[in-house]
Gaussian input, Z-matrix of N, CA and C with variables (Angstrom, degrees):
# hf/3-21g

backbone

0 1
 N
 C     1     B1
 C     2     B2     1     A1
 N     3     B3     2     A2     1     D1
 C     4     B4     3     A3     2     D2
 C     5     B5     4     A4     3     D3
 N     6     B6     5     A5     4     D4
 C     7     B7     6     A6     5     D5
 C     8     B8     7     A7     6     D6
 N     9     B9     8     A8     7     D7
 C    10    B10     9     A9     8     D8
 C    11    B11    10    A10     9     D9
 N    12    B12    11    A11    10    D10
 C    13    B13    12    A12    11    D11
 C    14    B14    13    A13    12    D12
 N    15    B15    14    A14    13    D13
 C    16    B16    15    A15    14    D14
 C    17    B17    16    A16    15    D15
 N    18    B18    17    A17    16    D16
 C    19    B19    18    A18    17    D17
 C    20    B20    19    A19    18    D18
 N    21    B21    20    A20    19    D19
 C    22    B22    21    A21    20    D20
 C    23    B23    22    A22    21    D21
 N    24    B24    23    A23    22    D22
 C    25    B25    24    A24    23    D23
 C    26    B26    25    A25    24    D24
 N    27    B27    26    A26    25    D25
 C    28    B28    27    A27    26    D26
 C    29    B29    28    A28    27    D27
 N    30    B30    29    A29    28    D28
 C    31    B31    30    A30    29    D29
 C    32    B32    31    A31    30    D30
 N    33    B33    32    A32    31    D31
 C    34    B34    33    A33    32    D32
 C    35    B35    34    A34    33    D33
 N    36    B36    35    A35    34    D34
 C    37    B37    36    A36    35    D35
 C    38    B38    37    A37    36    D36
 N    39    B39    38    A38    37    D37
 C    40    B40    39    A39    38    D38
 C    41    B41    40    A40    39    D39
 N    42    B42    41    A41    40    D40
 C    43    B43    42    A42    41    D41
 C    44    B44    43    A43    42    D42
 N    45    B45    44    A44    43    D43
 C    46    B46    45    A45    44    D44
 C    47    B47    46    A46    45    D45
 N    48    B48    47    A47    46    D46
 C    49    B49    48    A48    47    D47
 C    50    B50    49    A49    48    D48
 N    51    B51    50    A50    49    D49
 C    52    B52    51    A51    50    D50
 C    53    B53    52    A52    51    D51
 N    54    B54    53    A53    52    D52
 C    55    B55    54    A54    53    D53
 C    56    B56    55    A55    54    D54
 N    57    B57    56    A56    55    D55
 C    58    B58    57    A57    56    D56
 C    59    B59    58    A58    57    D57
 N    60    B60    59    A59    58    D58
 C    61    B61    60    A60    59    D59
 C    62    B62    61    A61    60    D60
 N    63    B63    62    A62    61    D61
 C    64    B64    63    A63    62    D62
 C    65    B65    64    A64    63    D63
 N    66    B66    65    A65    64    D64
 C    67    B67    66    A66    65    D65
 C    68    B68    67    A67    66    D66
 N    69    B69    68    A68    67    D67
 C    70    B70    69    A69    68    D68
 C    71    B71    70    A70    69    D69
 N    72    B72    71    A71    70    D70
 C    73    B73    72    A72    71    D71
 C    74    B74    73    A73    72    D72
 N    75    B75    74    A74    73    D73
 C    76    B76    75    A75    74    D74
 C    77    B77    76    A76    75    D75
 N    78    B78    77    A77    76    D76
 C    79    B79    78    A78    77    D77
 C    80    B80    79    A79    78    D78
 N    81    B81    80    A80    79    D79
 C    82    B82    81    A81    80    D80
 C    83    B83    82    A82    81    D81
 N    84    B84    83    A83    82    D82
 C    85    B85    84    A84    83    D83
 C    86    B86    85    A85    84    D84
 N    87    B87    86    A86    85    D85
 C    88    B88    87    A87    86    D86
 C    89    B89    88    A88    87    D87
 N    90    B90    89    A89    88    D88
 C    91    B91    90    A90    89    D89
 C    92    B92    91    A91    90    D90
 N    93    B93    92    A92    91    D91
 C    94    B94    93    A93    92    D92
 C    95    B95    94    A94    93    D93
 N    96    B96    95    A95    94    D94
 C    97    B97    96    A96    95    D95
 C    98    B98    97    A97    96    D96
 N    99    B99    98    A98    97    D97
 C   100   B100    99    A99    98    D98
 C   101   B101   100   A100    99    D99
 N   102   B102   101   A101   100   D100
 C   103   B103   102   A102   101   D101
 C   104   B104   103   A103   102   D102
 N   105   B105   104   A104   103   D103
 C   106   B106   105   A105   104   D104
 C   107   B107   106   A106   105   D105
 N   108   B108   107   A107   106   D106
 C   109   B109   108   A108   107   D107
 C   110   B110   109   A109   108   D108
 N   111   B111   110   A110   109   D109
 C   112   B112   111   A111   110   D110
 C   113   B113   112   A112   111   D111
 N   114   B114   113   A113   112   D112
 C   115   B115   114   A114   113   D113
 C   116   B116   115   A115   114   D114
 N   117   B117   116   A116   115   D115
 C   118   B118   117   A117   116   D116
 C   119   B119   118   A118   117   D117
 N   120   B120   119   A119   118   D118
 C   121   B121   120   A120   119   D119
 C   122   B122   121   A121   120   D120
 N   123   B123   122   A122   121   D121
 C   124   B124   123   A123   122   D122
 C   125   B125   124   A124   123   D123
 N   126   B126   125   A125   124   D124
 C   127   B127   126   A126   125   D125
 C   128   B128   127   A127   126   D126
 N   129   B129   128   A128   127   D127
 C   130   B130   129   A129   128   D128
 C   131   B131   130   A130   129   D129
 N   132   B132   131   A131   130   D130
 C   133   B133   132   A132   131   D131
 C   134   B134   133   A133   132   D132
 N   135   B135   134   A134   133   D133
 C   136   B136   135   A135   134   D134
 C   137   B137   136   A136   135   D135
 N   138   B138   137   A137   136   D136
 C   139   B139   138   A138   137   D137
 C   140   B140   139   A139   138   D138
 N   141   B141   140   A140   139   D139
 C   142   B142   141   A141   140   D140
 C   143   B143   142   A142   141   D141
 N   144   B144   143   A143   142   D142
 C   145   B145   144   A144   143   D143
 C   146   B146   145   A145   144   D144
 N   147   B147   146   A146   145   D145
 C   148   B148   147   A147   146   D146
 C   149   B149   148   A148   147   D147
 N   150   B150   149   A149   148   D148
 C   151   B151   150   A150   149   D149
 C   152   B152   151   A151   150   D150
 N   153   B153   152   A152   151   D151
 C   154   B154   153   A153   152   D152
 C   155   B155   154   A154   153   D153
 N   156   B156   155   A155   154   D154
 C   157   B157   156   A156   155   D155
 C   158   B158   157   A157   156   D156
 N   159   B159   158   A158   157   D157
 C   160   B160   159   A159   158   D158
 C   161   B161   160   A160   159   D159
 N   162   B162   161   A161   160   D160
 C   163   B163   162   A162   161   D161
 C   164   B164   163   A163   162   D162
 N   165   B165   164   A164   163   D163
 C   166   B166   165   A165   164   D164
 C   167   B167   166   A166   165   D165
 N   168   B168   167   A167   166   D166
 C   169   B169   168   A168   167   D167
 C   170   B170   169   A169   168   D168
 N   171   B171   170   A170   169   D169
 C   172   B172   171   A171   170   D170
 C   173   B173   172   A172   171   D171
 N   174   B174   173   A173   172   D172
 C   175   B175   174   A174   173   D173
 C   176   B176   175   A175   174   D174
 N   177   B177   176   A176   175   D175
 C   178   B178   177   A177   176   D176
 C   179   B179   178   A178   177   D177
 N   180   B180   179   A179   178   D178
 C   181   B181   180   A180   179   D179
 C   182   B182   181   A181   180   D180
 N   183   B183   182   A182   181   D181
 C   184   B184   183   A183   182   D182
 C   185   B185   184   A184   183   D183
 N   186   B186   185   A185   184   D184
 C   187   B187   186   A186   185   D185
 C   188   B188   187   A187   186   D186
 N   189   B189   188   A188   187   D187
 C   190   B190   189   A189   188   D188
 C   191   B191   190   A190   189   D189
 N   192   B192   191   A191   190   D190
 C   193   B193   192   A192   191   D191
 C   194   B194   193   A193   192   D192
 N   195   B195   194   A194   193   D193
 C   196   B196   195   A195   194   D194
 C   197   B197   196   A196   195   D195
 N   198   B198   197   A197   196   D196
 C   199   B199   198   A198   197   D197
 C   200   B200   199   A199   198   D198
 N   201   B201   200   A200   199   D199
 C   202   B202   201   A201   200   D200
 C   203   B203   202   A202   201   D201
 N   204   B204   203   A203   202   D202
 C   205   B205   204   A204   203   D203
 C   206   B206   205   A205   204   D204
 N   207   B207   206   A206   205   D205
 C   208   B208   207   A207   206   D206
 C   209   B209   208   A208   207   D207
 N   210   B210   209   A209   208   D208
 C   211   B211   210   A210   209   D209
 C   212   B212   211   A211   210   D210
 N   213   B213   212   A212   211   D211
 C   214   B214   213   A213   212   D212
 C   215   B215   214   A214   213   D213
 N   216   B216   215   A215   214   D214
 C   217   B217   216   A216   215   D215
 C   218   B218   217   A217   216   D216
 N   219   B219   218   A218   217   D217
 C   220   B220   219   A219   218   D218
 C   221   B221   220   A220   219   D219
 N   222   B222   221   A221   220   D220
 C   223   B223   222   A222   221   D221
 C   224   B224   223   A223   222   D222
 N   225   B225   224   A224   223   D223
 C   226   B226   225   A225   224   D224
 C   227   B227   226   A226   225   D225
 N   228   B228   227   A227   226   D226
 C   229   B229   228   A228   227   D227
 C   230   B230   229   A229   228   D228
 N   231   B231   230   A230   229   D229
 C   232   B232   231   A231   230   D230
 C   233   B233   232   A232   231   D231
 N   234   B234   233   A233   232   D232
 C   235   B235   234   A234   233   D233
 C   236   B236   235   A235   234   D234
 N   237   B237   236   A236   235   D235
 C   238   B238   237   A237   236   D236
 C   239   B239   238   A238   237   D237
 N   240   B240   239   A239   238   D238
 C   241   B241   240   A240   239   D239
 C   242   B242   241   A241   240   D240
 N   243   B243   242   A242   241   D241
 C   244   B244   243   A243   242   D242
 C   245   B245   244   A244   243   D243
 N   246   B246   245   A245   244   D244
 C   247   B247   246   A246   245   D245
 C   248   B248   247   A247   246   D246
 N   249   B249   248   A248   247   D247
 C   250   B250   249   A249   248   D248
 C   251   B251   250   A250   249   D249
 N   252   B252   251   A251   250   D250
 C   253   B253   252   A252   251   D251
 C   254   B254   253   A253   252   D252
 N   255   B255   254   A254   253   D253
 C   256   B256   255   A255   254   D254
 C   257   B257   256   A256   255   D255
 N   258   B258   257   A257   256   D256
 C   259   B259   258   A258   257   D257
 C   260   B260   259   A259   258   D258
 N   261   B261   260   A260   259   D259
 C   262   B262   261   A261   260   D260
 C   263   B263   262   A262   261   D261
 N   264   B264   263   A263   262   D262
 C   265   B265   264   A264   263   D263
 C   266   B266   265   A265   264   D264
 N   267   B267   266   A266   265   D265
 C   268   B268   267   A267   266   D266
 C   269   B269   268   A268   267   D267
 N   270   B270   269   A269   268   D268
 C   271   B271   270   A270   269   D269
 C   272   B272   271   A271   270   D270
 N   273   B273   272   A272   271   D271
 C   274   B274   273   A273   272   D272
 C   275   B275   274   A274   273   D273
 N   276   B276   275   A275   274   D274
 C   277   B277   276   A276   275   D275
 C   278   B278   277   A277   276   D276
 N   279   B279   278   A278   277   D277
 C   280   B280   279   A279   278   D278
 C   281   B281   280   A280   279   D279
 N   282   B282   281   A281   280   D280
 C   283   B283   282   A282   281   D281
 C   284   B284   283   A283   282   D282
 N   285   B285   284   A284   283   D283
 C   286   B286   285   A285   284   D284
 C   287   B287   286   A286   285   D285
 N   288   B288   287   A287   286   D286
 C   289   B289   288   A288   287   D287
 C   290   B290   289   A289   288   D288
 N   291   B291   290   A290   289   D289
 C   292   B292   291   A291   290   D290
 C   293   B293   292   A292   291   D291
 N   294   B294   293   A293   292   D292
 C   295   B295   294   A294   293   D293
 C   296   B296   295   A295   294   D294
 N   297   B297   296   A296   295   D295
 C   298   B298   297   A297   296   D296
 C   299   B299   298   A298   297   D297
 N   300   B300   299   A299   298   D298
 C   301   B301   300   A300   299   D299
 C   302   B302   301   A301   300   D300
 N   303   B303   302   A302   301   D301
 C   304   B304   303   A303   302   D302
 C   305   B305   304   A304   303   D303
 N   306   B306   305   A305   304   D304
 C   307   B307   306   A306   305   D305
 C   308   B308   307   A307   306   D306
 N   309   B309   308   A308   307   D307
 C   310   B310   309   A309   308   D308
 C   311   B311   310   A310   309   D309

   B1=1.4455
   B2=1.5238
   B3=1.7412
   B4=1.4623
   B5=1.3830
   B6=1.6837
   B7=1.2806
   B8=1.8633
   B9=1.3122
   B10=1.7547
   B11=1.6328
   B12=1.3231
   B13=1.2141
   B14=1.2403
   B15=1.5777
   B16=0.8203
   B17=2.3933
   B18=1.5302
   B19=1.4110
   B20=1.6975
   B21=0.8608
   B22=1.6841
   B23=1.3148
   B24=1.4488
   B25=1.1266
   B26=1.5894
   B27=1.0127
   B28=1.3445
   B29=1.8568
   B30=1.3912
   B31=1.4131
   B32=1.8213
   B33=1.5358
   B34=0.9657
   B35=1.7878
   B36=1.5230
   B37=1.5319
   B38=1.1012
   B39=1.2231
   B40=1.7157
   B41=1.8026
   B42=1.5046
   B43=1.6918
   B44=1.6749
   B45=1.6812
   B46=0.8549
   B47=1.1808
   B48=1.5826
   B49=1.8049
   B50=1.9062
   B51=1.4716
   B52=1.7615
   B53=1.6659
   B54=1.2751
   B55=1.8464
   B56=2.0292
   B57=1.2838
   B58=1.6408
   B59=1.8381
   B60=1.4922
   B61=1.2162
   B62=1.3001
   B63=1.1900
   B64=1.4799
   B65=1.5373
   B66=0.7061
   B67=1.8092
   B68=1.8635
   B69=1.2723
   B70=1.5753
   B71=1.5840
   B72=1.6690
   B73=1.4812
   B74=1.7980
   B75=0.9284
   B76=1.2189
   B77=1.5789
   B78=1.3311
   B79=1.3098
   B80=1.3363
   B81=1.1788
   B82=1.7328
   B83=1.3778
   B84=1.5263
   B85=1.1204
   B86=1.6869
   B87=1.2384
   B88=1.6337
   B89=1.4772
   B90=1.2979
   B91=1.6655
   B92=1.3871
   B93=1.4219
   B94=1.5890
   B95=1.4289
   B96=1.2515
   B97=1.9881
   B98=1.1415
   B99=1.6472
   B100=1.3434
   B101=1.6244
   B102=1.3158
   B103=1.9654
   B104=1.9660
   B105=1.4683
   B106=1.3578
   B107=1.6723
   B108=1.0259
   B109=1.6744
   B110=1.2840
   B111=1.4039
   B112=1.2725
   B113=1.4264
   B114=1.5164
   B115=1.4361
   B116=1.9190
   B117=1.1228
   B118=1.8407
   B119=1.1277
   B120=2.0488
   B121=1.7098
   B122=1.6128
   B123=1.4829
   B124=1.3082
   B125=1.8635
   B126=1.3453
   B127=1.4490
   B128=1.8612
   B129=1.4251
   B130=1.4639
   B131=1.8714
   B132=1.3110
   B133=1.5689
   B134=2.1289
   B135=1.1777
   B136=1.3901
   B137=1.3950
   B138=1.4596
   B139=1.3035
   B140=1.7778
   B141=1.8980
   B142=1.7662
   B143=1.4833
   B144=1.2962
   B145=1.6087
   B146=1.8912
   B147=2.0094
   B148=1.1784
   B149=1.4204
   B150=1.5830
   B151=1.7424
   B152=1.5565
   B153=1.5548
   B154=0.7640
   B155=1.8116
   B156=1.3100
   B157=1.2517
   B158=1.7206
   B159=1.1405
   B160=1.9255
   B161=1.3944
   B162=1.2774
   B163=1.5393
   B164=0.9068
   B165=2.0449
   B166=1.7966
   B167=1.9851
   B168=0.9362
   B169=1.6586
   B170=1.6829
   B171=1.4844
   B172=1.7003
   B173=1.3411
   B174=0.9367
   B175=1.0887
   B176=1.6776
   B177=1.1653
   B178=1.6327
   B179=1.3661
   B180=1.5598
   B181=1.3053
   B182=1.7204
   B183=1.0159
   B184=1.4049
   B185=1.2820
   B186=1.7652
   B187=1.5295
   B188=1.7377
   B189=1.2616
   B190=1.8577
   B191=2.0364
   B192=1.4810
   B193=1.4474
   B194=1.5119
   B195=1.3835
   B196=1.6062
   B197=1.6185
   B198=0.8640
   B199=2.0477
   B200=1.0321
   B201=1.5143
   B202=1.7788
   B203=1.4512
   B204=1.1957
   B205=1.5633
   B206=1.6879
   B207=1.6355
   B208=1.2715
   B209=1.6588
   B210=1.5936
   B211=1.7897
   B212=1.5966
   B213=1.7446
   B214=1.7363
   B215=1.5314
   B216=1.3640
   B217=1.0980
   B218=0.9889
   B219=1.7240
   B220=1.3939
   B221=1.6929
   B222=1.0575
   B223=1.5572
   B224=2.2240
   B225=1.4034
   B226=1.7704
   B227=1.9354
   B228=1.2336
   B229=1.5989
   B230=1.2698
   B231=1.3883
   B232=0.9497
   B233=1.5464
   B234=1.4058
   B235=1.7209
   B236=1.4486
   B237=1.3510
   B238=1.7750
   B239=1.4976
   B240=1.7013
   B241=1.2848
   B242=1.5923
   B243=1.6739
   B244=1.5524
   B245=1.8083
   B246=1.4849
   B247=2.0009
   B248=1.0487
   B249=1.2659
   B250=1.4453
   B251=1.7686
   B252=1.6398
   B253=1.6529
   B254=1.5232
   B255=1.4629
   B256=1.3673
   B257=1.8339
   B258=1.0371
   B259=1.1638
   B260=1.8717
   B261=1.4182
   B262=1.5017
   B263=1.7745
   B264=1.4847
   B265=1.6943
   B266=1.2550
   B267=1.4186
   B268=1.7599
   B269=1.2607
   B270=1.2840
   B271=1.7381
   B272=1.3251
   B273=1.3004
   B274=1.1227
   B275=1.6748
   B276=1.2597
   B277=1.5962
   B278=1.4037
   B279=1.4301
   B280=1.8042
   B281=2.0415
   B282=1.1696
   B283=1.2410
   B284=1.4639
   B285=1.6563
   B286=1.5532
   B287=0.8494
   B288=1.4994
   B289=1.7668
   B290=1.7721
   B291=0.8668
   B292=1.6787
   B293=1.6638
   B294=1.1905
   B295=1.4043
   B296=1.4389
   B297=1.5706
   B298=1.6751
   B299=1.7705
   B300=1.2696
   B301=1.2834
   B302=1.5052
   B303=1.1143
   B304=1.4820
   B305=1.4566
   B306=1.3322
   B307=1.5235
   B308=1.8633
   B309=1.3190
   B310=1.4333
   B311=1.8312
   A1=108.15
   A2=115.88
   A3=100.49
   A4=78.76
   A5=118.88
   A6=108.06
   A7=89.44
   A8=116.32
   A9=123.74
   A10=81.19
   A11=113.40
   A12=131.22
   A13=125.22
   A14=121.04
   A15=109.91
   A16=89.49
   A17=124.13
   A18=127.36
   A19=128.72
   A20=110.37
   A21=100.62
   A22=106.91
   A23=125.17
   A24=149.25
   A25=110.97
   A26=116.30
   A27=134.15
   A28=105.22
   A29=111.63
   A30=151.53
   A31=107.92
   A32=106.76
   A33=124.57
   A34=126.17
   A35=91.75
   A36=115.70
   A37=109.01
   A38=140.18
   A39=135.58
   A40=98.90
   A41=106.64
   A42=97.42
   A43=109.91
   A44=121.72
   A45=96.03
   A46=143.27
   A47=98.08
   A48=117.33
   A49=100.76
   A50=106.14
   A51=84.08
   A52=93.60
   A53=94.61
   A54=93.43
   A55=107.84
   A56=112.17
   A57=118.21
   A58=87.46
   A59=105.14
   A60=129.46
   A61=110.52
   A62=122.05
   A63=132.86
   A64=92.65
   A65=129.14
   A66=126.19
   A67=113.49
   A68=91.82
   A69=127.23
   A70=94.90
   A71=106.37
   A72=107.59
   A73=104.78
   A74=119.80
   A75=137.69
   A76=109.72
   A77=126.31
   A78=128.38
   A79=115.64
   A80=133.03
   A81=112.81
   A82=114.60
   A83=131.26
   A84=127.80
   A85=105.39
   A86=138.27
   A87=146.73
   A88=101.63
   A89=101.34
   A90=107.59
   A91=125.32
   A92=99.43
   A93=120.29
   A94=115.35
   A95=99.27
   A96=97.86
   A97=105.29
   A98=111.31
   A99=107.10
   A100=123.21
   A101=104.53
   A102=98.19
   A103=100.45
   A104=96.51
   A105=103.05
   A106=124.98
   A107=94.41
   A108=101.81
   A109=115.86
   A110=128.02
   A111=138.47
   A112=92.77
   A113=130.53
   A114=128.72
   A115=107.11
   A116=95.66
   A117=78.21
   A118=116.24
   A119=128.18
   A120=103.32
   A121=109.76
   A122=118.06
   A123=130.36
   A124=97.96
   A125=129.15
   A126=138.77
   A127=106.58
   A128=99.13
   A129=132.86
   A130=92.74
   A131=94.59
   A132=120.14
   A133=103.55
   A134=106.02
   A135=90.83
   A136=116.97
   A137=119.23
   A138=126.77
   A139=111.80
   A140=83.19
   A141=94.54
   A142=107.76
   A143=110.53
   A144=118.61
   A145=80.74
   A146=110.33
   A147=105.80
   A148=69.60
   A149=126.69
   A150=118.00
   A151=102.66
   A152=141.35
   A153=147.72
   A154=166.09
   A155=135.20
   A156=136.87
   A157=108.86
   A158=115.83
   A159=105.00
   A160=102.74
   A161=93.04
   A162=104.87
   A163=103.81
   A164=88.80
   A165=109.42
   A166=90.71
   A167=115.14
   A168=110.88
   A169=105.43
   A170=89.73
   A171=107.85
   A172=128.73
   A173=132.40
   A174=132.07
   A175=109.66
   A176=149.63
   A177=142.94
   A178=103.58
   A179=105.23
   A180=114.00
   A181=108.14
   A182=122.12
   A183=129.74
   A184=112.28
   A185=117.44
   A186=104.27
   A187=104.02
   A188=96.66
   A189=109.87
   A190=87.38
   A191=96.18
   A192=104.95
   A193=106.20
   A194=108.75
   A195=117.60
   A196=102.75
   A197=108.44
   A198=115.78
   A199=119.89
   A200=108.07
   A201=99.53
   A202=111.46
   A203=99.62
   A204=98.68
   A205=120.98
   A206=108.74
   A207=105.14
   A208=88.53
   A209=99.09
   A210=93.70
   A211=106.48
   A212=93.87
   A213=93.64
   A214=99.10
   A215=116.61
   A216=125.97
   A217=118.43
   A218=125.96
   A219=134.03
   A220=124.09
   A221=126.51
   A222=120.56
   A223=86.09
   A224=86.95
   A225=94.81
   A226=94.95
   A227=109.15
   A228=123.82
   A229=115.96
   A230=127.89
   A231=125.74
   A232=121.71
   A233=106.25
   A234=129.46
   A235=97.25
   A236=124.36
   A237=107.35
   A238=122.28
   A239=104.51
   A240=126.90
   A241=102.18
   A242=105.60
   A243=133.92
   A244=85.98
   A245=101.24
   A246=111.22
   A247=79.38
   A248=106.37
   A249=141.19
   A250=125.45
   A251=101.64
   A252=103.63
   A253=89.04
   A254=89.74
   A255=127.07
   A256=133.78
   A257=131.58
   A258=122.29
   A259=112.70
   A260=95.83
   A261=95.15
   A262=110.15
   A263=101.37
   A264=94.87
   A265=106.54
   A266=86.98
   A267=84.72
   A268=135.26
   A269=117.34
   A270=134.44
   A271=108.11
   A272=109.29
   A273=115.87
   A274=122.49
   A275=119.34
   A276=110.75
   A277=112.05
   A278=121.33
   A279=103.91
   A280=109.10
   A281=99.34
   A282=102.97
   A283=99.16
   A284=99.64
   A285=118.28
   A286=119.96
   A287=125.57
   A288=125.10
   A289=118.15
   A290=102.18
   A291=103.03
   A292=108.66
   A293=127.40
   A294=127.82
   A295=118.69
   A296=96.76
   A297=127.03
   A298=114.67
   A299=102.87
   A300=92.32
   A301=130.39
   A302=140.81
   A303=126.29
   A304=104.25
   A305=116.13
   A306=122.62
   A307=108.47
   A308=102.45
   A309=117.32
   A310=99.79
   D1=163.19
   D2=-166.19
   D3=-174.97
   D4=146.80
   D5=-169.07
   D6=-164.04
   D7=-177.80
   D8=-162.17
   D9=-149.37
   D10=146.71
   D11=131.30
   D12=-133.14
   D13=-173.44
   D14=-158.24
   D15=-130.09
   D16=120.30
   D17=-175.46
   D18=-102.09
   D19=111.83
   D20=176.21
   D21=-128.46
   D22=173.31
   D23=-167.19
   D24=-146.90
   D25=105.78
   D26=169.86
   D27=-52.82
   D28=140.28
   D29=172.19
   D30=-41.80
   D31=-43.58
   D32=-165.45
   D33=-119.74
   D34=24.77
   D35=-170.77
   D36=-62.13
   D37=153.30
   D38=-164.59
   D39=-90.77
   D40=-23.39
   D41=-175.59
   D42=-70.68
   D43=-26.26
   D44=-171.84
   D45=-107.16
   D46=31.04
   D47=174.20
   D48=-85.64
   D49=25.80
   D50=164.85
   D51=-161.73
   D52=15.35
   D53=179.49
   D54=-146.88
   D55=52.58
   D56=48.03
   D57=177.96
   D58=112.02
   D59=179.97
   D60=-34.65
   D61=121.87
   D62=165.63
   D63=95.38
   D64=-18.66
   D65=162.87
   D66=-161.72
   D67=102.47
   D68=-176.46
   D69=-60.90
   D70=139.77
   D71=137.16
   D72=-142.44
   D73=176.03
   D74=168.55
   D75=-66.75
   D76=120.41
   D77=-176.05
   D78=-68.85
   D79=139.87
   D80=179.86
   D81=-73.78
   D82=-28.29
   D83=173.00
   D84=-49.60
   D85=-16.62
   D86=-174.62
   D87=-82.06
   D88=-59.42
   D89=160.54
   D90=-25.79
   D91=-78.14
   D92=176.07
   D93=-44.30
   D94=-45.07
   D95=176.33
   D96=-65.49
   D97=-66.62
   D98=-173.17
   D99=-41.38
   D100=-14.85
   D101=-173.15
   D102=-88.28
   D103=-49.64
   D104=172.26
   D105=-47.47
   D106=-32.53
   D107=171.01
   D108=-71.09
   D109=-47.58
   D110=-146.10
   D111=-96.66
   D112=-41.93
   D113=169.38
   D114=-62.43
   D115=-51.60
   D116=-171.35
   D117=-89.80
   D118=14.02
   D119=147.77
   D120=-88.50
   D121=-16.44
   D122=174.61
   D123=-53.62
   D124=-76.86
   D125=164.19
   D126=-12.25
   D127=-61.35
   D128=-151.01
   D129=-54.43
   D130=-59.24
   D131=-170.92
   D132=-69.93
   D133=-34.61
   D134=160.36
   D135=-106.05
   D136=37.96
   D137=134.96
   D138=81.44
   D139=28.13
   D140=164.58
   D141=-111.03
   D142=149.54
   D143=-162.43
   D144=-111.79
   D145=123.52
   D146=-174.35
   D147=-125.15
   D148=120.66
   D149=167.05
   D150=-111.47
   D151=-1.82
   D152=111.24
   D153=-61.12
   D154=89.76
   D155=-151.85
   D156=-96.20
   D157=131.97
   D158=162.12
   D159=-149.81
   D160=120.72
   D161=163.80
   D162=-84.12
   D163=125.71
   D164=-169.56
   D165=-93.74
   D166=-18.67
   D167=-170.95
   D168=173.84
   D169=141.12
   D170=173.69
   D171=-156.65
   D172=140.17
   D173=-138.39
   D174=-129.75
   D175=84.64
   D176=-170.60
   D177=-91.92
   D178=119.02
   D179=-168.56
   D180=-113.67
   D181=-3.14
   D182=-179.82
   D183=-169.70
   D184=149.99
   D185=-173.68
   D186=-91.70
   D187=-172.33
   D188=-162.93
   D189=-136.74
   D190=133.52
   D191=171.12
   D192=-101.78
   D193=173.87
   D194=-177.53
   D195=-61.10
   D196=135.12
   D197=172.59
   D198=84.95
   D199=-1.82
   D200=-172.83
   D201=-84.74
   D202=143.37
   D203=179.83
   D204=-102.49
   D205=138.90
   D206=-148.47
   D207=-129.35
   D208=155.84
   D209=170.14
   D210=-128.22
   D211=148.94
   D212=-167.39
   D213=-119.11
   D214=132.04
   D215=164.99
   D216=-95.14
   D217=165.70
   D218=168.83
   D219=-165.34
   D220=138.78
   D221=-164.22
   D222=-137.56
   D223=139.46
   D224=-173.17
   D225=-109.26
   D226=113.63
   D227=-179.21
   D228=-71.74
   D229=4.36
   D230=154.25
   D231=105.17
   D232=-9.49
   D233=-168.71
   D234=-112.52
   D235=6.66
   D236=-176.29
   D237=102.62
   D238=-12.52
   D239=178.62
   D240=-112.94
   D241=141.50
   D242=-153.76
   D243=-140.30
   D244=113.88
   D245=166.52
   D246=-105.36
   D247=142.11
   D248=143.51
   D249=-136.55
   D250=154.39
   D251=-173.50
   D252=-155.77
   D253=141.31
   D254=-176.37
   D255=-94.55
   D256=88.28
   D257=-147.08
   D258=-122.46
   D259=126.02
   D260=175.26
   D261=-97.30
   D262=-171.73
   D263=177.95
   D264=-59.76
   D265=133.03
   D266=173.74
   D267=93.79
   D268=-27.32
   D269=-152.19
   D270=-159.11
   D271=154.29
   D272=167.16
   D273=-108.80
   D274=115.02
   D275=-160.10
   D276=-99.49
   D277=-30.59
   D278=164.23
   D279=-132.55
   D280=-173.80
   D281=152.58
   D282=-176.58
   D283=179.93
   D284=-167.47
   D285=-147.12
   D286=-178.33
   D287=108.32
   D288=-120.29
   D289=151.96
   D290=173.66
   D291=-113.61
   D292=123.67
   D293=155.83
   D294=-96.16
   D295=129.50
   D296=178.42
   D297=-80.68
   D298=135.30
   D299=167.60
   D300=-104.19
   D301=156.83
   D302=-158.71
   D303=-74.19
   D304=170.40
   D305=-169.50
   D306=-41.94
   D307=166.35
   D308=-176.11
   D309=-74.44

C-alpha cells in the first residue's frame, strides 16, 4: 500500500509560540505525528489494525515555516515497515520509516 497526502500547519499553532519566537518552524515531533496519523487511518481504511507505532528512524532535512503546505508520502514494504518522506516546495524536509505492530 502507498498513499500522498496533502500537510499544513496553521500561523497560529500553539507549538509555535516557544519553538522558536521571532522565527517559527514547525517542530519535527508535529511532523512525526502528522505522518503516523496519516499512515495508520490510510492502514486503518484498508482494514489493518496498526495499535502500535515506532519510529525506527527520521531524518529532518530542512525546516518548515507556519502555513506552508507540505505533501507526505508513504509506501508500506510489506514486513510491518511504512517509508515515508515529506516534501515542501522545492525540498524535501523529512523522511523515515515507521514500524507497525501487528493487531492488539
Amino acid at each position: 500500500m502507498q498513499g500522498e497526502t496533502s500537510l499544513g500547519f496553521a500561523a497560529d499553532h500553539p507549538a509555535f509560540a516557544g519553538h522558536f519566537p521571532g522565527q517559527p518552524i514547525v517542530p519535527g515531533v508535529l511532523l512525526l505525528d502528522a505522518a503516523v496519523y496519516a499512515v495508520q487511518q490510510a492502514l486503518a481504511a484498508g482494514g489493518v489494525s496498526t495499535p502500535t507505532c515506532q519510529v525506527q528512524s527520521a531524518k529532518f532535512l530542512s525546516p518548515v515555516a507556519p502555513g506552508e503546505t507540505l505533501q507526505l508520502s508513504w509506501s508500506e514494504s510489506g514486513t510491518g515497515q511504512v517509508r515515508f518522506g515529506i516534501a515542501g516546495p522545492g525540498r524535501q524536509v523529512a523522511t523515515g520509516v515507521l514500524g507497525f505492530a501487528g493487531p492488539a
